[in-house]
PyMOL commands that place a pseudoatom at each C-alpha (Angstrom):
pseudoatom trace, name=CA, resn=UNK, resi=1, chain=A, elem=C, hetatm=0, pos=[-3.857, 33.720, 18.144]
pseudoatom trace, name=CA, resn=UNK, resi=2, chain=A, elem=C, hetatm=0, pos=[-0.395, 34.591, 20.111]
pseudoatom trace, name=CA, resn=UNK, resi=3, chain=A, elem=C, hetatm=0, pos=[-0.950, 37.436, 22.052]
pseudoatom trace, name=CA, resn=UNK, resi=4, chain=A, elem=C, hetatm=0, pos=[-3.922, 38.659, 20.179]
pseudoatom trace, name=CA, resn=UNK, resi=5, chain=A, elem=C, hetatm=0, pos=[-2.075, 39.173, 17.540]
pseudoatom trace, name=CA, resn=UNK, resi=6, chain=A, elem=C, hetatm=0, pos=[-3.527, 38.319, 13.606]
pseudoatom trace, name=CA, resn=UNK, resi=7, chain=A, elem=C, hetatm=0, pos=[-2.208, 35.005, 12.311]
pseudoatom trace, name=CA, resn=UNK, resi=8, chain=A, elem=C, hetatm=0, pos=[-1.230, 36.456, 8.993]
pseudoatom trace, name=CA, resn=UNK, resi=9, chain=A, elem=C, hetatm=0, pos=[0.810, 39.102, 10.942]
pseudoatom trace, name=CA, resn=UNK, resi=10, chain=A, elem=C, hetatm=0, pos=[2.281, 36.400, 13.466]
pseudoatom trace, name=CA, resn=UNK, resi=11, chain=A, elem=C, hetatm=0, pos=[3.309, 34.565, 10.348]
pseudoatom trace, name=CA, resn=UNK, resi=12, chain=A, elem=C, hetatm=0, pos=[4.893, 37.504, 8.578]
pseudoatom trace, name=CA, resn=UNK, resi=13, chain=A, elem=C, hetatm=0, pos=[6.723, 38.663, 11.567]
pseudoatom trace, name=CA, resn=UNK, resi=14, chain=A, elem=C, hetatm=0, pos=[8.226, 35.350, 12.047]
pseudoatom trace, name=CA, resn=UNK, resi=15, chain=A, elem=C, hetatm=0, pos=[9.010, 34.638, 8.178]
pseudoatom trace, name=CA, resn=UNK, resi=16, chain=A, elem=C, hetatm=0, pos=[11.117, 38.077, 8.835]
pseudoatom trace, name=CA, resn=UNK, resi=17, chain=A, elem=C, hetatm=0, pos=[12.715, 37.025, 12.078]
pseudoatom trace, name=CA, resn=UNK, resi=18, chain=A, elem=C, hetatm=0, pos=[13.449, 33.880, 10.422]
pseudoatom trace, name=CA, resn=UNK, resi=19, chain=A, elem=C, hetatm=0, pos=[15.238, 34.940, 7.430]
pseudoatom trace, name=CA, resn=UNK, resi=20, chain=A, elem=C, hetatm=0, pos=[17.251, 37.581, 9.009]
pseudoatom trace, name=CA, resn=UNK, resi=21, chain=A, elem=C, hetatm=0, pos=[18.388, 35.268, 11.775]
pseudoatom trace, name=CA, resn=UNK, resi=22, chain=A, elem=C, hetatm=0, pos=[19.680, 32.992, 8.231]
pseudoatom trace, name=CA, resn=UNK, resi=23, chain=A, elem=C, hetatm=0, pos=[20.917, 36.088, 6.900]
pseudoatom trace, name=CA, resn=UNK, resi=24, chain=A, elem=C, hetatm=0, pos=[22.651, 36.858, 9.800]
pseudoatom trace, name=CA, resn=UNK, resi=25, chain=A, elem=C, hetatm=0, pos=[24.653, 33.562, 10.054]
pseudoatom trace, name=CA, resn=UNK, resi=26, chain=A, elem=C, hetatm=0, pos=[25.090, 33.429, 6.576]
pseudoatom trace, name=CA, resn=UNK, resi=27, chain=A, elem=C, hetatm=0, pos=[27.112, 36.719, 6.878]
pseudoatom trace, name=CA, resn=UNK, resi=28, chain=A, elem=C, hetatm=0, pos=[29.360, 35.658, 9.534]
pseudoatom trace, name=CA, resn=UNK, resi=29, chain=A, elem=C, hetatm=0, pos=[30.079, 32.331, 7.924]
pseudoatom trace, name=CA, resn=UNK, resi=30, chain=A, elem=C, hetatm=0, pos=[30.871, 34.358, 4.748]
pseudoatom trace, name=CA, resn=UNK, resi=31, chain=A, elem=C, hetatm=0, pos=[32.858, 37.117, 6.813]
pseudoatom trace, name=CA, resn=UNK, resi=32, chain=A, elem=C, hetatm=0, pos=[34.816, 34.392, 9.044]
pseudoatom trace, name=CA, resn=UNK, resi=33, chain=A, elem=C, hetatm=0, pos=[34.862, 31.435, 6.637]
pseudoatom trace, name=CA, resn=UNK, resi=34, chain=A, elem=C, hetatm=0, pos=[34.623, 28.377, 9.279]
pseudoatom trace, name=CA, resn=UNK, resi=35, chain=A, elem=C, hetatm=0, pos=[36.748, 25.732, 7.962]
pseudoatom trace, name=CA, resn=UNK, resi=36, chain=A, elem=C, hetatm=0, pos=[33.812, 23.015, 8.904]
pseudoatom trace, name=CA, resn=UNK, resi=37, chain=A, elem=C, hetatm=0, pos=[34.986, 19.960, 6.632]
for i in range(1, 37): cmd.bond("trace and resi %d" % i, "trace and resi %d" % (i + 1))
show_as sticks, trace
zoom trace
């Protein structure tokens, strides 16, 4: 286990870190609409 940390813990901590890293890019493309075509 990662720094004696609980898998199902390591696993939930990075399924959070994970979606708020997508949330957080979703938001900026929203906010600054990239023209990427």
């Amino acid at each position: 286990m990662p720094a004696g940390v609980p898998m199902s813990t390591y696993l939930k901590m990075f399924a959070a870190s994970l979606l708020a890293m997508c949330a957080g890019a979703e938001v900026v493309h929203r906010y600054y609409r990239p023209d990427l075509v």
